[in-house]
C-alpha positions as CSV (number, residue, x, y, z in Angstrom):
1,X,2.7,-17.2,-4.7
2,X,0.6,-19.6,-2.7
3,X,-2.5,-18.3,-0.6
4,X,-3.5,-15.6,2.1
5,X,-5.8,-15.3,5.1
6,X,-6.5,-13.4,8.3
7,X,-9.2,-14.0,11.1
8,X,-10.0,-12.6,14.1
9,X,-12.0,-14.3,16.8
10,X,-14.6,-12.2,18.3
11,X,-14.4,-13.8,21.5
12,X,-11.0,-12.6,21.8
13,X,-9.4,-16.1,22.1
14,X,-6.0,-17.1,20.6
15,X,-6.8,-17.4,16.6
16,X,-3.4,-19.4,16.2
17,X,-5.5,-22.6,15.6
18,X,-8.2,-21.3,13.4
19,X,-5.8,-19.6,11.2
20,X,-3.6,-22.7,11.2
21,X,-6.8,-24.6,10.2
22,X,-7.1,-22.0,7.1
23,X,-4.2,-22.5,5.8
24,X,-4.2,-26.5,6.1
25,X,-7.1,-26.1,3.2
26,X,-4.3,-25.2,0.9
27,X,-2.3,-28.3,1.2
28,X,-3.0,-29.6,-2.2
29,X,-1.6,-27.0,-4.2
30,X,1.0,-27.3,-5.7
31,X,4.4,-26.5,-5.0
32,X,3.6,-25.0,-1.6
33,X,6.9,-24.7,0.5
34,X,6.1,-22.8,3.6
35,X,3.6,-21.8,6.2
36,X,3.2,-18.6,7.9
37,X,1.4,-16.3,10.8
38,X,1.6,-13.6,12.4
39,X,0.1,-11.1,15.0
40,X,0.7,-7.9,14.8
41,X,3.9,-8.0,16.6
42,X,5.2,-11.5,16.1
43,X,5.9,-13.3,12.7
44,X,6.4,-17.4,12.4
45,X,7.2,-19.1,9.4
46,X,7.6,-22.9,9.0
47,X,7.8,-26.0,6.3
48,X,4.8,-27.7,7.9
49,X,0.9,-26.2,8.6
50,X,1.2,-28.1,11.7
51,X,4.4,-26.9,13.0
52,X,2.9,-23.9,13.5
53,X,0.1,-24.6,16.0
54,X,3.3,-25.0,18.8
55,X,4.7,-22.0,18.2
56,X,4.1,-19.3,20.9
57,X,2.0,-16.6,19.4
58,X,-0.9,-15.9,21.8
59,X,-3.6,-13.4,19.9
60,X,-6.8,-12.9,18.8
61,X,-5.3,-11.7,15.1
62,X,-3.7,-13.4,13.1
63,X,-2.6,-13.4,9.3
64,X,-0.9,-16.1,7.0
65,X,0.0,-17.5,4.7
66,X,0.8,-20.6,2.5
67,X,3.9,-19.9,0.5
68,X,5.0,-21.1,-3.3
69,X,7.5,-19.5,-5.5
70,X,6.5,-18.6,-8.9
71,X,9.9,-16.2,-9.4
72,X,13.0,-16.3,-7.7
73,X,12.5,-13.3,-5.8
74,X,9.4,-14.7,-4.1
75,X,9.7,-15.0,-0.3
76,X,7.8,-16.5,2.4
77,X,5.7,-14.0,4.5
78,X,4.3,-12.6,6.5
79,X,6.8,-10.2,7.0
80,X,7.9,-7.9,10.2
81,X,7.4,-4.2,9.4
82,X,8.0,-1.4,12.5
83,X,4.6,-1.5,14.3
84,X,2.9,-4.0,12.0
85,X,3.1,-7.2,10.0
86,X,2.1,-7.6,6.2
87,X,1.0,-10.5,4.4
88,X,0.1,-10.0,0.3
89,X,-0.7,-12.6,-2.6
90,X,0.2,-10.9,-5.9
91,X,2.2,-9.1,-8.3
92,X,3.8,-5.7,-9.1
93,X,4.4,-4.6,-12.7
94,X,7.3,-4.4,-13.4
95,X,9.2,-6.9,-11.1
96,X,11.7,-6.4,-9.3
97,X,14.7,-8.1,-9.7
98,X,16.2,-7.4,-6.5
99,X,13.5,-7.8,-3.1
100,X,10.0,-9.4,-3.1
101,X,6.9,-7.8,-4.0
102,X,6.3,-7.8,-0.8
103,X,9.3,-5.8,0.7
104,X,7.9,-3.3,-2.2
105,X,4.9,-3.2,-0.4
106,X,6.4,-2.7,2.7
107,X,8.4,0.0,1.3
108,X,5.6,2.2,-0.1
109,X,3.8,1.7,3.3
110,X,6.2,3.7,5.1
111,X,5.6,6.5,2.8
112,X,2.9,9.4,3.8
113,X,0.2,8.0,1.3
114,X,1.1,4.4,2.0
115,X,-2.5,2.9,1.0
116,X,-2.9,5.2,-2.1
117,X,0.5,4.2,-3.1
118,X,-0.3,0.7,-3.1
119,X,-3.3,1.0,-5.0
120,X,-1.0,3.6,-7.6
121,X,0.5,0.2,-8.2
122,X,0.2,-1.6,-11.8
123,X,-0.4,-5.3,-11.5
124,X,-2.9,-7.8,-8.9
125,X,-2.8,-8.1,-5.0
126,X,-4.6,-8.7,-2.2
127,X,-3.1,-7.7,1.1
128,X,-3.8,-7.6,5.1
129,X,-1.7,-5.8,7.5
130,X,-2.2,-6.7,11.3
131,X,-1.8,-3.3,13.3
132,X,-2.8,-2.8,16.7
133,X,-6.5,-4.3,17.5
134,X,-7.3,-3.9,14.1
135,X,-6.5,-5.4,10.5
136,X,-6.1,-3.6,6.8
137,X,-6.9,-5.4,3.9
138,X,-7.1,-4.1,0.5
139,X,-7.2,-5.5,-3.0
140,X,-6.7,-4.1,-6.4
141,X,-8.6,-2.4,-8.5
142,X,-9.5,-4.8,-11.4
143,X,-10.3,-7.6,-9.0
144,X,-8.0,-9.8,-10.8
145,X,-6.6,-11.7,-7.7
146,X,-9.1,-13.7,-5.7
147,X,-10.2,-12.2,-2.1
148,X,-13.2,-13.1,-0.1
149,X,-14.8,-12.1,3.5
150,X,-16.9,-13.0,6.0
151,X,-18.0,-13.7,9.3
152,X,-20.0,-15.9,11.8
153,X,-20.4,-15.5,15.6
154,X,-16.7,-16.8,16.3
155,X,-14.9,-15.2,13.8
156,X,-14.5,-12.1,11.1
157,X,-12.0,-13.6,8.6
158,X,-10.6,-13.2,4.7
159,X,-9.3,-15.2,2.8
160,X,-8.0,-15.6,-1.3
161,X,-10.0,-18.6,-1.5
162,X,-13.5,-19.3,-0.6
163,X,-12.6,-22.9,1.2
164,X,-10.5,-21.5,3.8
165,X,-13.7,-19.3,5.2
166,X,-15.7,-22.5,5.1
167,X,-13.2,-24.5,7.0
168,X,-14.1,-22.5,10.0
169,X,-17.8,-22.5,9.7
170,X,-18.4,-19.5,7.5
171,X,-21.1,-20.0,4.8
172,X,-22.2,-16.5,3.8
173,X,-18.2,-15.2,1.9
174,X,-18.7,-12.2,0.0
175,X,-15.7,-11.1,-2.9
176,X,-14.2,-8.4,-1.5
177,X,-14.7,-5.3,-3.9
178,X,-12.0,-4.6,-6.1
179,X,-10.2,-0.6,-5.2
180,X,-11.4,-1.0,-1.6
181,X,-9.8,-1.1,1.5
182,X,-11.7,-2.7,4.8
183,X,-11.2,-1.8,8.2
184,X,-11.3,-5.2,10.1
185,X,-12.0,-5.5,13.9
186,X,-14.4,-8.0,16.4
187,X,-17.1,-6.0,14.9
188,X,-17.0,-7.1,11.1
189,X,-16.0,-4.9,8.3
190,X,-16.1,-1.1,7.5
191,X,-15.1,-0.5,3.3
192,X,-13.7,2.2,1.9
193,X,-13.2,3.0,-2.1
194,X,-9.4,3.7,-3.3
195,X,-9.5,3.3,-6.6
196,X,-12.5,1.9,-8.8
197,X,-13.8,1.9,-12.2
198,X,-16.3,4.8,-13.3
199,X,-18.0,6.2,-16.1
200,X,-16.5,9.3,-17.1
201,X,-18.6,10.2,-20.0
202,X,-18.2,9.2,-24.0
203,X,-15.4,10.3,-25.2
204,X,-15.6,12.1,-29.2
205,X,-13.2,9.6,-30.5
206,X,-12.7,8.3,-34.1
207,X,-11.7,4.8,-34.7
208,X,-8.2,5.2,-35.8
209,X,-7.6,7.5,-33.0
210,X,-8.8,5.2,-30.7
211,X,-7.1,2.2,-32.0
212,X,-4.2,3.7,-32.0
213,X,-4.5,4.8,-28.1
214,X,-5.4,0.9,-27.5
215,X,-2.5,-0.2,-29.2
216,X,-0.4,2.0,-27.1
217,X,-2.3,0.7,-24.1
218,X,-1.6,-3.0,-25.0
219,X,1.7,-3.1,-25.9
220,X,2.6,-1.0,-22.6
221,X,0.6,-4.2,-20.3
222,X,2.3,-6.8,-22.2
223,X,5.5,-4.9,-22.0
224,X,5.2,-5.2,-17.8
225,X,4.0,-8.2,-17.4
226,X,6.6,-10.0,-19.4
227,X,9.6,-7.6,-18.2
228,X,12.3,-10.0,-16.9
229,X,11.1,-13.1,-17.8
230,X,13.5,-15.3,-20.1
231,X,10.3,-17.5,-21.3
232,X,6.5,-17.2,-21.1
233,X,3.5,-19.4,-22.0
234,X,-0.2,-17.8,-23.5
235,X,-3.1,-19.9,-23.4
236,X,-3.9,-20.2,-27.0
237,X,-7.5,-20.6,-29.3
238,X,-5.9,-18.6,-32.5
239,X,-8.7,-16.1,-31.7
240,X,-8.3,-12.5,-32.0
241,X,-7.6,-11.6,-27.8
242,X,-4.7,-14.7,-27.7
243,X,-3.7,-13.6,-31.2
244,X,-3.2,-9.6,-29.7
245,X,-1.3,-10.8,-26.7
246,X,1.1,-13.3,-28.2
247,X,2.1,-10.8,-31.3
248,X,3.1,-8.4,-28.3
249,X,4.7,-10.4,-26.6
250,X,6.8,-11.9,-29.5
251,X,7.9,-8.4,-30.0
252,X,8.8,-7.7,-26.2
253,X,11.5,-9.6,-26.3
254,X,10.9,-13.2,-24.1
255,X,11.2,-16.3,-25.3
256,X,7.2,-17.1,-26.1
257,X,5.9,-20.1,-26.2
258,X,1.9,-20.7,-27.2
259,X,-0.5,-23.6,-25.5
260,X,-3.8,-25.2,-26.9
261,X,-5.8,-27.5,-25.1
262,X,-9.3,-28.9,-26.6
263,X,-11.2,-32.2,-26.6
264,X,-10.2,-34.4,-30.4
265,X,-11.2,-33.3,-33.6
266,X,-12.2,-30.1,-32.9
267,X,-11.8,-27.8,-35.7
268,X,-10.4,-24.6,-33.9
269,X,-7.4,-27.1,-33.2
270,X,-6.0,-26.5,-36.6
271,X,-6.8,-23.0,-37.2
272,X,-4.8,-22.5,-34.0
273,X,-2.0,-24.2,-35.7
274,X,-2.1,-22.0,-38.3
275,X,-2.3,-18.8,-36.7
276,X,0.7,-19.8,-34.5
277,X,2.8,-20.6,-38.1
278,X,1.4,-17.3,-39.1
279,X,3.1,-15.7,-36.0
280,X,6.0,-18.1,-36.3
281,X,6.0,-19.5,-32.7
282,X,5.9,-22.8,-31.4
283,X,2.4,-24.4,-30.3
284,X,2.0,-27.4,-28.2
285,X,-1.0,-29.2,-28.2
286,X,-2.9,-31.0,-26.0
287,X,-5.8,-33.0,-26.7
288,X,-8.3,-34.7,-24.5
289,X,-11.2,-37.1,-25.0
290,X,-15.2,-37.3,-22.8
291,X,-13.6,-39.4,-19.9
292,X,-10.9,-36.6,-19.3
293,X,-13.8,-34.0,-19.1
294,X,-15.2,-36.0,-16.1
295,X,-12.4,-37.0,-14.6
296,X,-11.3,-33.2,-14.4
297,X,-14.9,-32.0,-13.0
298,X,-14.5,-32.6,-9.3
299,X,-11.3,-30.6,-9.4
300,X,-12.2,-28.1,-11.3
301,X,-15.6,-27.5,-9.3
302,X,-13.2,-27.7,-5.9
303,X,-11.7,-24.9,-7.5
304,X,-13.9,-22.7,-8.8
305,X,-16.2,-22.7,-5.5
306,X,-19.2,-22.3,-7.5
307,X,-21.8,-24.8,-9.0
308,X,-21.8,-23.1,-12.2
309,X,-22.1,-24.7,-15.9
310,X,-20.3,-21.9,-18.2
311,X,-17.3,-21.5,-15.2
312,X,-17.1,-25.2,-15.0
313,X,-17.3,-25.3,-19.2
314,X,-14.7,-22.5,-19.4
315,X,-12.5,-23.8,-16.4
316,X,-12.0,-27.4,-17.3
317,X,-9.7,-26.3,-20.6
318,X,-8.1,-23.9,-18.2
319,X,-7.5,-26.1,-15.7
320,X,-5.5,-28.3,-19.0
321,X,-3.5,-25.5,-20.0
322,X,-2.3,-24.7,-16.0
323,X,-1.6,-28.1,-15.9
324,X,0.5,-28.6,-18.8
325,X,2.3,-25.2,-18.4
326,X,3.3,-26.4,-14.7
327,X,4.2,-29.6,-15.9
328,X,6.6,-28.2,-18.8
329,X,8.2,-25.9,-16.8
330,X,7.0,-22.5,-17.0
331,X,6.0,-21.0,-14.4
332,X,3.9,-17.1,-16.1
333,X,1.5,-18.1,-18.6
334,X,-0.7,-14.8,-20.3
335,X,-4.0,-15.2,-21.5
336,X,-6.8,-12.8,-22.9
337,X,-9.7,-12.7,-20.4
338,X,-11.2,-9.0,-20.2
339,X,-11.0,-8.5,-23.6
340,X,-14.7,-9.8,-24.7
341,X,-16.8,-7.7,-21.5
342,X,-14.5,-4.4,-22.6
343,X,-15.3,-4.2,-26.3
344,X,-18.8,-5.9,-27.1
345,X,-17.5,-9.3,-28.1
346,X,-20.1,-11.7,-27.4
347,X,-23.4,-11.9,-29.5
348,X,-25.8,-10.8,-26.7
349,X,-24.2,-7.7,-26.8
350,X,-25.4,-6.9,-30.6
351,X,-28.8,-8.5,-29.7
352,X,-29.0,-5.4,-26.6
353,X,-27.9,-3.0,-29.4
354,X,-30.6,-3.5,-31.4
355,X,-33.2,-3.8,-28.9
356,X,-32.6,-0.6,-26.3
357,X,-30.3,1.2,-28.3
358,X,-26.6,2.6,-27.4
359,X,-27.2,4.0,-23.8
360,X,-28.4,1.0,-22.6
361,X,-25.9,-1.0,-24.2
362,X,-23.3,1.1,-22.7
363,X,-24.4,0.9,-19.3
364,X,-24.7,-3.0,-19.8
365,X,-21.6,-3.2,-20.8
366,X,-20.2,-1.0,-18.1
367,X,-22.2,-3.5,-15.6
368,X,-20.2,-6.6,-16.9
369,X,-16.9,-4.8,-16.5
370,X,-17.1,-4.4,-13.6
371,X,-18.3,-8.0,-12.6
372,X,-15.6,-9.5,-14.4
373,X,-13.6,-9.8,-11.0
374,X,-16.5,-12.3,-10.1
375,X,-17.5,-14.1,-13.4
376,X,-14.1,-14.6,-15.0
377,X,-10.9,-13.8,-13.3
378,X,-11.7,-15.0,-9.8
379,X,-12.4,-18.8,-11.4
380,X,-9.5,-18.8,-13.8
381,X,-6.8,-17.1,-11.0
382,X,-7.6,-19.8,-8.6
383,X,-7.5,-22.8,-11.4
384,X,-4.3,-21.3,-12.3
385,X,-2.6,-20.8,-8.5
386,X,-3.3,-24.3,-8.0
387,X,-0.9,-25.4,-10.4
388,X,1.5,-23.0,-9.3
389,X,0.9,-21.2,-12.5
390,X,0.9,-17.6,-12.2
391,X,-1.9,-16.1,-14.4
392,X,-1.2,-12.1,-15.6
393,X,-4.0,-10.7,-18.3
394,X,-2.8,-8.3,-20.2
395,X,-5.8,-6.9,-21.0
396,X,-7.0,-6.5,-17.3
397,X,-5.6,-3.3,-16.6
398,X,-7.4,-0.3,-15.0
399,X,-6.2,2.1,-17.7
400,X,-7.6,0.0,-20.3
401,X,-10.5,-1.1,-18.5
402,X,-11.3,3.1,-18.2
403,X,-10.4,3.6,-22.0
404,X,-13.0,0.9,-22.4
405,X,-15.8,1.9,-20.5
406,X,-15.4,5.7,-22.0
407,X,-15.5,4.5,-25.6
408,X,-18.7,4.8,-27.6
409,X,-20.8,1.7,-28.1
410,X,-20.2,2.3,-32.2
411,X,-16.6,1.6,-31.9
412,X,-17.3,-1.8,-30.6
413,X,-20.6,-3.2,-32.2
414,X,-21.6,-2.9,-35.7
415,X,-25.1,-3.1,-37.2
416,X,-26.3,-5.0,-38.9
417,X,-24.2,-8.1,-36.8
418,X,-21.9,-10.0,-39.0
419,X,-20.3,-11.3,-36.5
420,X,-17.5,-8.7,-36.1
421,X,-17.9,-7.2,-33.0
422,X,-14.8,-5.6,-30.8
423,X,-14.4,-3.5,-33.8
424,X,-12.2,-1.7,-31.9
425,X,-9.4,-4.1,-30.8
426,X,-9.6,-5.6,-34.8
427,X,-8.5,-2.1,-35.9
428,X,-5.9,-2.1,-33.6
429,X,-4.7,-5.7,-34.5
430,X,-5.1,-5.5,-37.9
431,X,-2.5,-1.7,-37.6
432,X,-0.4,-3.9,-35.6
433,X,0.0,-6.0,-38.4
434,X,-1.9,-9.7,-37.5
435,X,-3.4,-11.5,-40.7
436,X,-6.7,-10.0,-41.7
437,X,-7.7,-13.8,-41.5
438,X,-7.1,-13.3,-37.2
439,X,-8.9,-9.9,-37.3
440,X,-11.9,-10.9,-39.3
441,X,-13.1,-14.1,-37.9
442,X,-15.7,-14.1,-35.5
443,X,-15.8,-14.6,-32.0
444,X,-16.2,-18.5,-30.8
445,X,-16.4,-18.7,-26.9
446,X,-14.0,-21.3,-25.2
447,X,-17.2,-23.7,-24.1
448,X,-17.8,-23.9,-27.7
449,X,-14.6,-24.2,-29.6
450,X,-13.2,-26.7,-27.2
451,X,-15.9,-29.1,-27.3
452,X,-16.7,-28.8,-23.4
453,X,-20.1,-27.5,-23.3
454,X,-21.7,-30.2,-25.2
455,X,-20.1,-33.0,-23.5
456,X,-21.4,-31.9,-20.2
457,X,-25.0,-31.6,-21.8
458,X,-24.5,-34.5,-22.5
459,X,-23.3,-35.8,-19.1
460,X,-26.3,-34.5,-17.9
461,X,-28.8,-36.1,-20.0
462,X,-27.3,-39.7,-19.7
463,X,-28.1,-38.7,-16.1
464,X,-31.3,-38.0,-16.7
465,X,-30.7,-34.8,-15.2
466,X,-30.9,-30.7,-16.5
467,X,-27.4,-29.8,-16.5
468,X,-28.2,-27.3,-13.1
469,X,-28.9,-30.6,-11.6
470,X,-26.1,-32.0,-12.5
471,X,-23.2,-29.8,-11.9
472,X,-25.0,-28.6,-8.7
473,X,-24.8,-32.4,-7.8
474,X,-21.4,-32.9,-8.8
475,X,-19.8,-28.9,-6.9
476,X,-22.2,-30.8,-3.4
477,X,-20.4,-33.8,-3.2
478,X,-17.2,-32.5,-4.0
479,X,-17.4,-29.7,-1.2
480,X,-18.8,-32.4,1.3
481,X,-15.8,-35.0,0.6
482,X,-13.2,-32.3,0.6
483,X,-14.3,-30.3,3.7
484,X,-14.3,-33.4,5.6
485,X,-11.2,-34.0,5.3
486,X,-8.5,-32.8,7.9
């Protein structure tokens, strides 16, 4: 899949260079093959970054991109439509095993409601299309793959990674909103809503009624996103969302594979092991001791673009299991991120509850669905894309996201709090037919069950530091090495 970006420069100089100097950020990924550009009339594609400062394309606009195949359909871009070109970074459920996602794309454009059609689309993507003087980007609804924007007094440029806007001076990138479409010229950015999330009003639902629509609604996203594939890998903690997905997948038909990763002797490691015996598919395990924590830091941190200490908690075991999944061979891995902001899994959530009541809750919750583009699937896409692992979550879909956000607060949290929240998603695992000793254990983030967050407390205070100060240290020194270099 590799990485996108577009620029224009302001001053209405050739771009070729600048957008060249973009893409030369994405170097160390892995598995990246090819280089493109393009202005609006002329497309280039070549093996090096480099090679394609000599070729001839003299505008002020320019897309690209940096190129990796995930499936074999995957094609270098940007691609020639009839008075345009089109560069996109995602994935259309279900594939195609015929043309590119991107020829899809190009196909739907040429009909009469070529953006809504593109947004009618089930899966992630962010696009640009250089036409004329001006540039059309877009990018789904869920926010699930990474886009970002900004500008300076040289340039207006976006990119699917923050690094590649900092490359050429711009410190103030903004996520571009998930549903939206922006209208890109000299003068900066004009957005327009597509197709975004909205409260539509509580619907009278019972909870069998409603775990059986969610049922439906799960088994049709893991249905897609595992269409065509002869063998797929799901990050695995033996916790209710990883428990959901990998049943469903079992029963779609690929060839399923699970993958733990945690520091030693934790003890979610073996009740893991046993859920995946439960479900009767094979588990490999990888486990990793305090050095490995640090030694993974800087990357991770380069990666996640943020000085944060719950992404960086949560995206070193992530940045394991990409690893690992690249290394064995697979190429898809699944994985349950959505699932905790949609139905009231974590404990602050019951603490809200009791404390303002359901309407607040609700409107709480609603708030952190439709953040997670920012606080989880931005981090873990990019950790992932560097491995050349391509990341699809089943439960980040926009019809389930809606069902979510539509569902009364009692169908997810219980009082008094035993520790069973998502009630929801339990009812629906437990018709499916998972073990009532998956759908009755409580919740245990990542940060925790891995071991992760208290070795970088600890970190922190054998720096003599709080553990802002450190990871802030650690994310400054990182971006400083790694932006110096050419």
């Amino acid at each position: 899949m590799g990485a996108i970006i577009a620029v224009i420069d302001k001053g209405g100089k050739n771009a070729t260079r600048t957008a060249v100097a973009m893409l030369k950020i994405f170097l160390e990924h892995k598995g990246i093959e090819a280089f493109g550009i393009a202005s609006s009339k002329q497309v280039r594609i070549e093996k090096s970054a480099e090679a394609l400062n000599s070729q001839n394309i003299k505008s002020s606009m320019i897309i690209g991109q940096a190129f990796s195949e995930t499936i074999r359909t995957d094609k270098p871009q940007p691609i020639k439509l009839d008075n345009a070109t089109l560069v996109i970074g995602g994935r259309i459920y279900p594939t195609t095993s015929k043309i590119s996602d991107a020829e899809v794309f190009a196909q739907r454009l040429c009909q009469k409601e070529a953006v809504r059609n593109l947004f009618a689309s089930e899966g992630f993507f962010a696009f640009a299309i250089a036409k004329g003087e001006k540039i059309i980007a877009g990018r789904d609804a869920m926010g699930v793959h990474p886009f970002y924007h900004g500008e300076n007094l040289e340039f207006v440029a976006l990119a699917s990674e923050r690094k590649a806007l900092w490359r050429i001076g711009i410190k103030d990138v903004n996520s571009f909103p998930p549903g939206h479409v922006a209208l890109v010229d000299r003068q900066g950015f004009q957005f327009k809503p597509v197709k975004t999330l909205s409260f539509s009003g509580v619907k009278p639902v019972t909870m069998r009624v409603a775990a059986t629509e969610l049922q439906k609604l799960l088994r049709q996203s893991v249905s897609k996103r595992v269409s065509g594939l002869r063998e797929v890998i799901i990050a695995f903690s033996g916790g209710l969302d990883s428990s959901v997905i990998a049943f469903l997948a079992k029963n779609s038909g690929a060839d399923v594979h699970l993958i733990h990763v945690s520091l030693k002797n934790q003890l979610e490691t073996e009740y893991a092991k046993k859920v995946a015996e439960e479900l009767k598919l094979p588990i490999h395990v990888y486990l990793y001791n305090e050095e490995e924590v640090e030694k993974s830091l800087s990357s991770v941190f380069w990666l996640v673009e943020e000085s944060d200490p719950v992404k960086a908690s949560i995206g070193v075991p992530l940045y394991w299991a990409a690893e690992k999944t690249a290394s064995m061979g697979f190429k898809i891995m699944l994985a349950g991120q959505g699932a905790d902001e949609m139905f009231g899994g974590y404990k602050r959530y019951t603490d809200d509850y009791l404390r303002y009541g359901s309407e607040k809750t609700r409107l709480i919750l609603l708030s952190d669905i439709l953040k997670m583009y920012e606080t989880n699937f931005e981090r873990d896409f990019k950790i992932c894309n560097f491995h050349n692992a391509e990341l699809r979550l089943p439960f980040a879909t926009y019809q389930i996201a809606k069902f979510a956000i539509d569902l009364p607060v009692k169908l997810k949290i219980k009082l008094p709090d035993d520790g069973l929240r998502k009630l929801v998603l339990r009812r629906a695992a437990e018709d499916l037919g998972l073990p009532k000793f998956v759908t009755e254990r409580p919740k245990k983030a990542i940060q925790y069950a891995t071991g992760i967050s208290k070795v970088l407390k600890k970190f922190a205070r054998k720096n003599k530091l709080s553990m802002s100060e450190y990871v802030q240290g650690i994310f400054q020194t990182v971006v400083k090495e790694m932006m110096e270099r050419e």
